[in-house]
C-alpha positions, -999 to 999 in steps of 0.1 A, spaced: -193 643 -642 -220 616 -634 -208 588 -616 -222 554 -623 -236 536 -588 -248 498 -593 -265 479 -565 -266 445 -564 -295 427 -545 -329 442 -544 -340 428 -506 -340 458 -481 -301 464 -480 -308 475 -518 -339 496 -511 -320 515 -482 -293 523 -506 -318 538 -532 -331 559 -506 -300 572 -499 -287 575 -536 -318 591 -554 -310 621 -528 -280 628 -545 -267 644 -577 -248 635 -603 -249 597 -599 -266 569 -626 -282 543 -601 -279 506 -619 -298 481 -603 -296 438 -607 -305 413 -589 -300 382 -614 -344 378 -615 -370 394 -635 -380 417 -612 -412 432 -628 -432 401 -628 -447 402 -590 -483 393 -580 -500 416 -560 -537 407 -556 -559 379 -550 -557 357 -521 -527 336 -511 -548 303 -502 -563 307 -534 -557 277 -560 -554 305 -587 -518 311 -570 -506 273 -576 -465 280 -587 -467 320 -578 -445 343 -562 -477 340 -527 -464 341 -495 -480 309 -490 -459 297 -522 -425 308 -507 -422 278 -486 -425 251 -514 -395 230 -520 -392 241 -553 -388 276 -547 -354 271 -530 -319 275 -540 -304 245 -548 -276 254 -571 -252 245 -539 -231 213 -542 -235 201 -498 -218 176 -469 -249 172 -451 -288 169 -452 -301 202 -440 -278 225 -455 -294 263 -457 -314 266 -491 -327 304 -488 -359 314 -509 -353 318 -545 -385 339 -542 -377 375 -531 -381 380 -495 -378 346 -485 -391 334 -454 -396 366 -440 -422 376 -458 -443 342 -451 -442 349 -416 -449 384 -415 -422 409 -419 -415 414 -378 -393 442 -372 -371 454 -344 -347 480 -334 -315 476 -322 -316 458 -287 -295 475 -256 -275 441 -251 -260 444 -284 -249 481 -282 -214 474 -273 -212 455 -307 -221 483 -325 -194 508 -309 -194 542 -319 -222 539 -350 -250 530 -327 -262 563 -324 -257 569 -360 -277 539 -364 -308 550 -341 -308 584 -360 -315 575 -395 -347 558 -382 -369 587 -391 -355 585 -430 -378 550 -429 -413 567 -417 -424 570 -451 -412 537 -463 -424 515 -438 -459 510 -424 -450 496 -385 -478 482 -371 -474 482 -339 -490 481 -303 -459 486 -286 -448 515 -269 -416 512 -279 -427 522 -318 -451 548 -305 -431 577 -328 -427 558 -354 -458 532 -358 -486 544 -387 -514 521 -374 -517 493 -347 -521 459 -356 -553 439 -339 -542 420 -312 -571 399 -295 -580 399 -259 -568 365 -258 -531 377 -264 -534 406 -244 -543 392 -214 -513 370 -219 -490 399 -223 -508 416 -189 -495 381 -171 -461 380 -185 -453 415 -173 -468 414 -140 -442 383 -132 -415 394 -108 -382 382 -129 -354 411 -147 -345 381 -168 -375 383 -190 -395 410 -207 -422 411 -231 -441 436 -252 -468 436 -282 -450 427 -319 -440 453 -348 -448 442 -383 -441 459 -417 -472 458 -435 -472 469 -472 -513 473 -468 -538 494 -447 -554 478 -419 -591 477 -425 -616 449 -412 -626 437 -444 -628 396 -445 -620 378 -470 -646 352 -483 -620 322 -494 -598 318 -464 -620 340 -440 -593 361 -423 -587 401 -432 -581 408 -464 -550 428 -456 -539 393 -442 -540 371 -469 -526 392 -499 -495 382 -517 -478 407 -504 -497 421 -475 -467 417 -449 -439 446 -462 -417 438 -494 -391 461 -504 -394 443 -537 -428 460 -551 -411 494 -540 -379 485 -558 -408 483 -591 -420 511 -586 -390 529 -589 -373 511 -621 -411 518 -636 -402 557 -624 -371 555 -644 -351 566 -615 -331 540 -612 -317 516 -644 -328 483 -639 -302 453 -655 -331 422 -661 -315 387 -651 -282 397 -647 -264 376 -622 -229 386 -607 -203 358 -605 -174 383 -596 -165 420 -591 -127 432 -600 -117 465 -591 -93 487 -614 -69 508 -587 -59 530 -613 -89 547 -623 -111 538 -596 -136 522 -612 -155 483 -607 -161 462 -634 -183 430 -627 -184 395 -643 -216 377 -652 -199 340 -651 -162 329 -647 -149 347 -676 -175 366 -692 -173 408 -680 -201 430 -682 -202 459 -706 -204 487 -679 -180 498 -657 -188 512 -620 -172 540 -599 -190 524 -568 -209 490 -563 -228 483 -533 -239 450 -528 -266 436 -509 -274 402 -523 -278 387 -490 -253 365 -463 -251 337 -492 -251 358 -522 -226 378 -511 -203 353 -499 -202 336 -534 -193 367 -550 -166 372 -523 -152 335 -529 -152 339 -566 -137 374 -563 -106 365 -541 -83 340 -550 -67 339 -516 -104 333 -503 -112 297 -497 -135 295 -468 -164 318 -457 -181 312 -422 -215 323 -417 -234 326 -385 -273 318 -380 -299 322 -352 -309 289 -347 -341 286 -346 -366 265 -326 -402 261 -332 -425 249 -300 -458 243 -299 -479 255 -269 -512 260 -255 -530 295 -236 -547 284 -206 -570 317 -217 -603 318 -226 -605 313 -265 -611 340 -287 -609 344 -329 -576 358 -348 -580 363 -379 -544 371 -395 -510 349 -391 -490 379 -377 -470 372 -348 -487 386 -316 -461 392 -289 -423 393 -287 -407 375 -256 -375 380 -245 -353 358 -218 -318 366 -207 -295 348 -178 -254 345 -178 -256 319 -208 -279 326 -236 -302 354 -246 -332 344 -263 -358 359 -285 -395 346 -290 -420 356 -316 -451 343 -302 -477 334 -325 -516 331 -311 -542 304 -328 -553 310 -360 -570 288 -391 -546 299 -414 -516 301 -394 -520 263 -392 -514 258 -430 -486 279 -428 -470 259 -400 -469 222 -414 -440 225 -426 -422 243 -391 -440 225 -366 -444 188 -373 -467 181 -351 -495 203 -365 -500 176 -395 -507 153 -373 -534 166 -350 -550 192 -365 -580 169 -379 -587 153 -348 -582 179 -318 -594 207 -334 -616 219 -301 -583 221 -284 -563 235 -310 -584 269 -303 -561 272 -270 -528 262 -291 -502 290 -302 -471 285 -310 -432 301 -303 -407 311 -328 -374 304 -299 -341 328 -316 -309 317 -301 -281 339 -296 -251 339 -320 -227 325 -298 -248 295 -291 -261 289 -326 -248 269 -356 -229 284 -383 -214 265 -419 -192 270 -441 -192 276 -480 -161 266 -492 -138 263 -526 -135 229 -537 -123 217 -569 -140 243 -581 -173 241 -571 -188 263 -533 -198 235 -507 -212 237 -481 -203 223 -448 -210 223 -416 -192 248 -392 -200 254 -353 -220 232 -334 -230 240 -302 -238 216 -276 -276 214 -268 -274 201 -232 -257 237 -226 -283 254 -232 -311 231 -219 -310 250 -181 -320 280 -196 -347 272 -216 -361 247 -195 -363 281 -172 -379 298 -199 -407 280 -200 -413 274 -164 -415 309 -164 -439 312 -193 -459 289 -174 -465 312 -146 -481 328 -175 -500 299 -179 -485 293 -216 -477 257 -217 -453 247 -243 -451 212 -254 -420 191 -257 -423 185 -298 -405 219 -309 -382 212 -342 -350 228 -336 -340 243 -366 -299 246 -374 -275 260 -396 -296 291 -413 -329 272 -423 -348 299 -403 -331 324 -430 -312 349 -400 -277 342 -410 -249 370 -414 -222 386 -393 -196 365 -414 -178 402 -428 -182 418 -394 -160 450 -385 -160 437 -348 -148 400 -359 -111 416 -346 -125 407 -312 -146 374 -321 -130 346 -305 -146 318 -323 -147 331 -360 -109 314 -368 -118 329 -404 -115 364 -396 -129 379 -429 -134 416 -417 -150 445 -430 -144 485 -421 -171 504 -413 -182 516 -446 -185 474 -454 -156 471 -472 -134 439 -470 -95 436 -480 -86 459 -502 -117 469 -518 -119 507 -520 -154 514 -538 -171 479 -534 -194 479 -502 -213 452 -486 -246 466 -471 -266 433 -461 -263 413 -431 -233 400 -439 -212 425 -421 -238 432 -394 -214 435 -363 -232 408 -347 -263 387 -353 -284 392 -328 -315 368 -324 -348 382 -338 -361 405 -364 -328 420 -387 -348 434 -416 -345 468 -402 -311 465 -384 -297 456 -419 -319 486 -433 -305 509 -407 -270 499 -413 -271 497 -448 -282 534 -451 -253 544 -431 -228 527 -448 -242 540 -481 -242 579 -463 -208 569 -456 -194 554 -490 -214 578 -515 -194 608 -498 -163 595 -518 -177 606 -550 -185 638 -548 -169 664 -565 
């Protein structure tokens, strides 16, 4: 009997669960994600005016390429990327593994987790200096002298707080040393989709015909039918699909996913969603200058003490990277015309915070309508000791950083999840409590799972696109066992 498998997203969540799927037999993989997903652009150059309104990198960040279909309480409510890949793929598709200080939240699947990495080595290209990625990198990514030299400082100072080691990046391109004449970086730089997109692989296998691909079909709901097991989703309030499921799996990301959840559960009102919050800084290399010519991050640069634990992506000079960063760093607009020299020396420092002393909001049912407010809010004097120590340390380095960072709340920097977490049973401050087991399920959904970050056990402060991919593929490994004969 073939069973009918629909996934609902198509970030990396979706992709993992493809993977997984297309190994097995007898199963229909359905695929929507409420776009047009064949329509990408995949050449050209991203500065180019021939992109003006395109689906660019570059283009990702313009305001009217985000979701504003929420009703909000405040200002700077989260409005992710209706653009696949969001910011992500602006900045350069930085990867990570899972981190030793957030084992204990991952309990007894961590080292299921760290063995399904090899089931990516053909999917992703890491680029990668770093140790760390040695078995798993397919090229290294060109780090100047500049930035090396840095990295040789950082880990010659005497502190077990910090550590530091070259960046990993998901590139969907070859490295080469081609320039490109219009923005005079690398060409594999400043394509549309030069940094890794699960969306072009996604394509290429609805063009394959392996997997059935639903074109702008949205999900507003997803009922389950006890009695013979199988799902059956609604495209608005009222209006049900023609096809019915034996398993969905959705990945539609932390947002998406909590509006199905909201619409799906009448005894639902209130979702809470955690973030990284996010602080941009500005800073200057007291190196010798030298010429980078992508808008990769360089190094990643990690600080822990007893009351935070902070990730940096650290981001050398570069022409480009300044037109990319106008929008992050305020101060950039400002001085880029008139202290150029100097901004040869400048850099600047993508600051994660922890979960537990970040921002979170709230969508919530109301008369209606999903608003969204604001949730936790921690208190930014409490964390001022530690990154004041931070950079005193970085300045041993001699990395300056400069007091006009933009501190960036409430999901705007796009890492927000965690809110379906199985380990929320021992999460003080989430009063909510939504839970998932570990195959992602929440109440008493049987065959719906939730792969994305939304029931990551904890969201830990830099790169998630793997961690979600990781976790995703398990819980699919997991969940597709149900339907075999």
């Amino acid at each position: 009997m073939i069973k009918k498998i629909l996934i609902i997203g198509s970030g990396p969540s979706a992709l993992s669960a493809c993977i997984k799927l297309l190994k097995e037999k007898n199963i229909q993989i359905y695929l929507l994600d409420g776009k047009d997903l064949m329509n990408i652009e995949n050449s050209g150059c991203i500065y180019s005016s021939t992109h003006e309104g395109s689906q660019s990198r570059y283009k990702k960040l313009f305001k009217n390429n985000l979701d504003n279909s929420f009703k909000t309480t405040y200002k700077d409510a989260p409005k992710p990327s209706l653009q696949f890949g969001g910011y992500s793929t602006v900045w350069g598709g930085a990867i990570n593994i899972l981190e030793n200080d957030y084992e204990e939240y991952w309990s007894v699947i961590k080292e299921d987790i760290n063995s399904l990495i090899p089931n990516f080595e053909n999917i992703l290209e890491i680029s990668s200096n770093s140790d760390k990625y040695l078995q798993y990198q397919t090229q290294e990514l060109p780090i100047v002298k500049r930035e090396k030299k840095l990295l040789e400082r950082l880990k010659k100072i005497n502190n077990k707080k910090l550590s530091s080691d070259f960046s990993s990046i998901a590139m969907s391109t070859k490295i080469d040393k081609n320039i490109c004449q219009e923005c005079g970086e690398y060409t594999w730089s400043c394509k549309p989709y030069s940094a890794w997109s699960s969306h072009s692989l996604i394509k290429k296998l609805v063009d394959a015909e392996k997997i059935i691909y639903l074109q702008n079909t949205s999900v507003y709901k997803i009922e389950e039918n006890h009695t013979d097991n199988t799902c059956a989703i609604y495209t608005d309030k009222h209006k049900k699909y023609d096809l019915e499921f034996n398993k969905i799996f959705v990945g539609a990301g932390a947002i998406g996913s909590s509006k199905i959840v909201l619409n799906s559960f009448e005894d639902i009102s209130k979702i809470e969603i955690h973030t990284n919050d996010l602080i941009s800084v500005p800073s200057i290399n007291l190196s010798k200058k030298d010429t980078k010519l992508h808008t990769f991050t360089d190094l990643y640069i990690k600080y822990k003490d007893n009351k935070s634990n902070l990730f940096s992506q650290y981001y050398g000079y570069s022409e480009n990277l300044l037109k990319l960063s106008e929008n992050a760093v305020p101060l950039v607009k400002y001085i880029k015309g008139l202290l150029k020299p100097l901004l040869r020396y400048s850099g600047g420092i993508f600051l994660y915070l922890d979960q537990e002393n970040s921002s979170s909001f709230v969508i919530e049912k109301e008369m209606g309508e999903l608003v969204i407010k604001k949730g936790h809010e921690p208190k930014k004097r409490n964390l001022f000791p530690s990154i004041s120590t931070f950079f005193l340390i970085l300045l041993k380095a001699r990395i300056i950083c400069l007091p006009f960072g933009k501190w960036r709340k409430y999901g705007t920097s796009n890492h927000f999840g965690a809110q379906f977490s199985f380990s929320n049973e021992t999460e003080k401050r989430n009063k909510l409590n939504i839970q998932s087991d570990r195959k992602g399920r929440i109440k008493k959904m049987k065959n719906v799972h939730f792969i994305d970050s939304s029931v990551l056990p904890v969201l830990a402060p830099g790169p998630i696109t793997f961690i979600v991919m990781l976790n995703a593929y398990r819980i699919t490994e997991e969940a597709i066992s149900e339907t075999k004969i």
